[in-house]
C-alpha positions as CSV (number, residue, x, y, z in Angstrom):
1,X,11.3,-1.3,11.6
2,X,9.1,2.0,12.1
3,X,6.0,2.9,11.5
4,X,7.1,5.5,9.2
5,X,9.6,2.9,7.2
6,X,6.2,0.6,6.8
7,X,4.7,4.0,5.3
8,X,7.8,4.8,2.7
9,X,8.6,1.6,1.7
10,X,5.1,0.3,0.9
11,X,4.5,3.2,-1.1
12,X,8.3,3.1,-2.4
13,X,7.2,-1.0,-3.7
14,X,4.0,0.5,-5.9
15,X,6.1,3.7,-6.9
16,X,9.8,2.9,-7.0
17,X,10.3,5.8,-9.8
18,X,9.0,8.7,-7.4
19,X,12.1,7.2,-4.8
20,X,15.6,6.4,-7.9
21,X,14.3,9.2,-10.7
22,X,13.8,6.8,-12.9
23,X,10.5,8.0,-15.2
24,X,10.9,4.6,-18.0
25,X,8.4,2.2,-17.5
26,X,10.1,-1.3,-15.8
27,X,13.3,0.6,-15.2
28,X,14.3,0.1,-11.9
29,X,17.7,-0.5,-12.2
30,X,18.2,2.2,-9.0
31,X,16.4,0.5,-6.4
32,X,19.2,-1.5,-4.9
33,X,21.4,2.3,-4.4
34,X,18.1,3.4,-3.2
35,X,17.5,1.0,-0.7
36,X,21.3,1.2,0.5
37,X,20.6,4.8,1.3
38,X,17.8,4.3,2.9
39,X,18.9,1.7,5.1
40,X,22.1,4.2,5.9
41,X,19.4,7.4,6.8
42,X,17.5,4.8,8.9
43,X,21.0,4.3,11.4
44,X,20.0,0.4,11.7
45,X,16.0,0.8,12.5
46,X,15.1,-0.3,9.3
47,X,17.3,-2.7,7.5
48,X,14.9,-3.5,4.7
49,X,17.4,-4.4,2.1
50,X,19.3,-6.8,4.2
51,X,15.8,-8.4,5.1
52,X,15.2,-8.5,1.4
53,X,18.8,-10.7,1.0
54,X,18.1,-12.7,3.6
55,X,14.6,-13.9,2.6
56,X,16.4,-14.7,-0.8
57,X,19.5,-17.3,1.0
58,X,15.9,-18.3,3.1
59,X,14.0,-19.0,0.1
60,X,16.1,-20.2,-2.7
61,X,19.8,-20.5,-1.4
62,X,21.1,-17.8,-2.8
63,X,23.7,-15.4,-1.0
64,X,23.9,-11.2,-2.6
65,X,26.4,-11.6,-5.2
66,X,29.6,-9.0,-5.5
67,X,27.5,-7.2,-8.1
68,X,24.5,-6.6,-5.6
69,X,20.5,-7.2,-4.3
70,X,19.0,-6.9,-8.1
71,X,21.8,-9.5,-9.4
72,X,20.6,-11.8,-6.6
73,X,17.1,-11.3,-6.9
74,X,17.5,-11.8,-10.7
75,X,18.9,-15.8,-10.1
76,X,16.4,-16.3,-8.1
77,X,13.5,-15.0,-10.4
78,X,15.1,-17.2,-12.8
79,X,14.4,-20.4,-11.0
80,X,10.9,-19.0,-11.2
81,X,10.6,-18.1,-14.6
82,X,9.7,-14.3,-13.6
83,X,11.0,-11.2,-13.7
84,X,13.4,-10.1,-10.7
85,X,11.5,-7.1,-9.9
86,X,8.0,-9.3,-10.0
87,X,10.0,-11.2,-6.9
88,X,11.2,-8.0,-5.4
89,X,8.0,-6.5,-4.9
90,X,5.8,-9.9,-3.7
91,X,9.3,-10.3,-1.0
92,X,9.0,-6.8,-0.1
93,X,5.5,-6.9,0.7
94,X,5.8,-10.5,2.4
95,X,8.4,-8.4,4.9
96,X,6.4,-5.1,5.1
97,X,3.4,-7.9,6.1
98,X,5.8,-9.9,8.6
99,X,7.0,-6.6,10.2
100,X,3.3,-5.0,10.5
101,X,1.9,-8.2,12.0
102,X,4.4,-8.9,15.0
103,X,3.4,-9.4,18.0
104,X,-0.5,-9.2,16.6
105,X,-0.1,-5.6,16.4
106,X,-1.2,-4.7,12.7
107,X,1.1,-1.6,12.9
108,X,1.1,-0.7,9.3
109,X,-3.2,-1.3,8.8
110,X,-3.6,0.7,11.7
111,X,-1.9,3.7,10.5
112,X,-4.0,3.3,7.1
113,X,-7.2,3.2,9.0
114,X,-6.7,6.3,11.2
115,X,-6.0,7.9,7.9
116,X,-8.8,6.9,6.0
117,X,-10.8,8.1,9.5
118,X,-9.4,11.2,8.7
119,X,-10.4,11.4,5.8
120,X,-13.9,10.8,5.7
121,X,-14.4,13.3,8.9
122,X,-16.2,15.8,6.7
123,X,-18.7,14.0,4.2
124,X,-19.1,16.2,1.6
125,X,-22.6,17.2,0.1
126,X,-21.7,17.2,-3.8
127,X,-18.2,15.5,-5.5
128,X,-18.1,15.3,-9.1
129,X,-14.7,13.2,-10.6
130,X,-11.9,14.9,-9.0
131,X,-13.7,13.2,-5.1
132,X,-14.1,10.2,-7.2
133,X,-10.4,9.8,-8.1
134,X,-9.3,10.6,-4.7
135,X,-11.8,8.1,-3.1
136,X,-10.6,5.7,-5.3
137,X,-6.8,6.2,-4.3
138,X,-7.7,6.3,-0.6
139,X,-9.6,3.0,-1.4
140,X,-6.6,1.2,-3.5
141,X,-4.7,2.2,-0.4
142,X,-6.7,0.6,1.8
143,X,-7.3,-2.4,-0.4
144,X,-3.7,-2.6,-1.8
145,X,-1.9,-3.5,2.0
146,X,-1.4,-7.8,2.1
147,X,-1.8,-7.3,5.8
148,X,-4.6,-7.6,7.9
149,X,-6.7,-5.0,7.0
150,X,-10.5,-4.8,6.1
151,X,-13.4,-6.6,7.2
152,X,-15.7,-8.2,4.9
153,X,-18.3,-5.6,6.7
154,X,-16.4,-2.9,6.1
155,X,-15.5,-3.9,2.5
156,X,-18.4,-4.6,1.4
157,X,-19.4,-0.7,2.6
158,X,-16.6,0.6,0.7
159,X,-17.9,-1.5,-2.8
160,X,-21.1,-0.1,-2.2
161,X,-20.7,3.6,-1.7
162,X,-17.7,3.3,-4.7
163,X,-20.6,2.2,-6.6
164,X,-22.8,4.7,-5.7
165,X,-20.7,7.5,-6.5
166,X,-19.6,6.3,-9.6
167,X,-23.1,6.1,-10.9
168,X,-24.0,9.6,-9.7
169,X,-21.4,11.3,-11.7
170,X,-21.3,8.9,-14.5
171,X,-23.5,11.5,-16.5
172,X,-21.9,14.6,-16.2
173,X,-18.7,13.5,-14.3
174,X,-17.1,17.0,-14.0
175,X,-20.6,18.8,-12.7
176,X,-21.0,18.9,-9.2
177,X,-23.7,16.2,-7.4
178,X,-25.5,16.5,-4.5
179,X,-24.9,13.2,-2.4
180,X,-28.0,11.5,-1.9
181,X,-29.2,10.7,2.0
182,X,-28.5,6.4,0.8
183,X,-24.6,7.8,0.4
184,X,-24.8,9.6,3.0
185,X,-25.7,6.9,5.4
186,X,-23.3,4.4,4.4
187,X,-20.7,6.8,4.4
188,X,-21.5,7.8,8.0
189,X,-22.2,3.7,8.8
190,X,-18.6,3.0,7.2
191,X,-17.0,5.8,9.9
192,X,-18.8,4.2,13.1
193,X,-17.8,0.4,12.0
194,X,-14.3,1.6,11.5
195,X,-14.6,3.1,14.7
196,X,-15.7,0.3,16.5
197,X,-13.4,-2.1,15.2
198,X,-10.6,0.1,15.6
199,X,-11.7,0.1,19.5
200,X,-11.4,-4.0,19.5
């Protein structure tokens, strides 16, 4: 699996909708002729769905019925008491994880570190709601991988300075504030231990 297939399909898992056109909430009935598309673009470097099956017979003994993954992830949900798409996306994760992880090489958590790097190159000096949102959806990014990701030094950064910048705008969220030199700091503290421990 490539780095770009750990990218797509992790983001495919959160947002299925943006990948089968399906805009109903808990409608993803398309994933399935998604996924078989996918896996056909990806000429045999990918193979997520057939991972998927096979973690299913693995798991709970049951082979891809003639009518497809979704049929066979929904007997298996069943012996859990859960919805099939529930299992899908804990399995899918579990396998974007395994993949990431092998050979110790944290593929998928490196590539959402070097963007978050990225990202806090230039430290503005003012945000108002519309940084806040987008720090918060680089955060949930961050957060949301199951892999190996964050340390508890680096977490505890990113709390603080979501913290702090929610309090500054909480008054006037669309007005721009100046960043205060306590921000500031842990901002620039956050981008040298990220540094470093990207280094190890």
């Amino acid at each position: 699996m490539r780095n770009y297939d750990l990218e797509i399909l992790s983001h495919f898992l959160k947002r299925p909708g943006m990948y089968t056109g399906e805009h109903l909430a808990n409608n993803n009935r398309n994933v399935d002729k998604f996924l078989m598309a996918y896996d056909l673009g990806a000429n045999g470097e990918c193979n997520f769905r057939e991972k998927l099956s096979a973690k299913i017979v693995q798991k709970f003994g049951i082979h891809m019925p003639s009518e497809g993954l979704i049929k066979q992830f929904e007997l298996a949900a069943n012996q859990l008491n859960i919805d099939w798409f529930e299992l899908f996306v804990k399995e899918g994760n579990e396998i974007l994880s395994e993949e990431s992880e092998k050979n110790g090489k944290s593929r998928f958590a490196k590539i959402l570190r070097d963007k978050f790097l990225k990202y806090l190159e230039e430290i503005p000096s003012e945000i108002n709601v519309n940084w806040t949102v987008n720090w918060n959806s680089k955060v949930n990014q961050m957060t949301g991988w199951e892999g190996k990701n964050l340390s508890s030094d680096e977490s505890n950064l990113i709390l603080e300075i979501s913290e702090l910048t929610n309090k500054l705008i909480a008054n006037d969220i669309l007005a721009m504030q100046p960043l205060s030199n306590l921000i500031i700091e842990k901002m620039n503290n956050l981008v040298t231990l990220l540094k470093r421990n990207n280094e190890r």
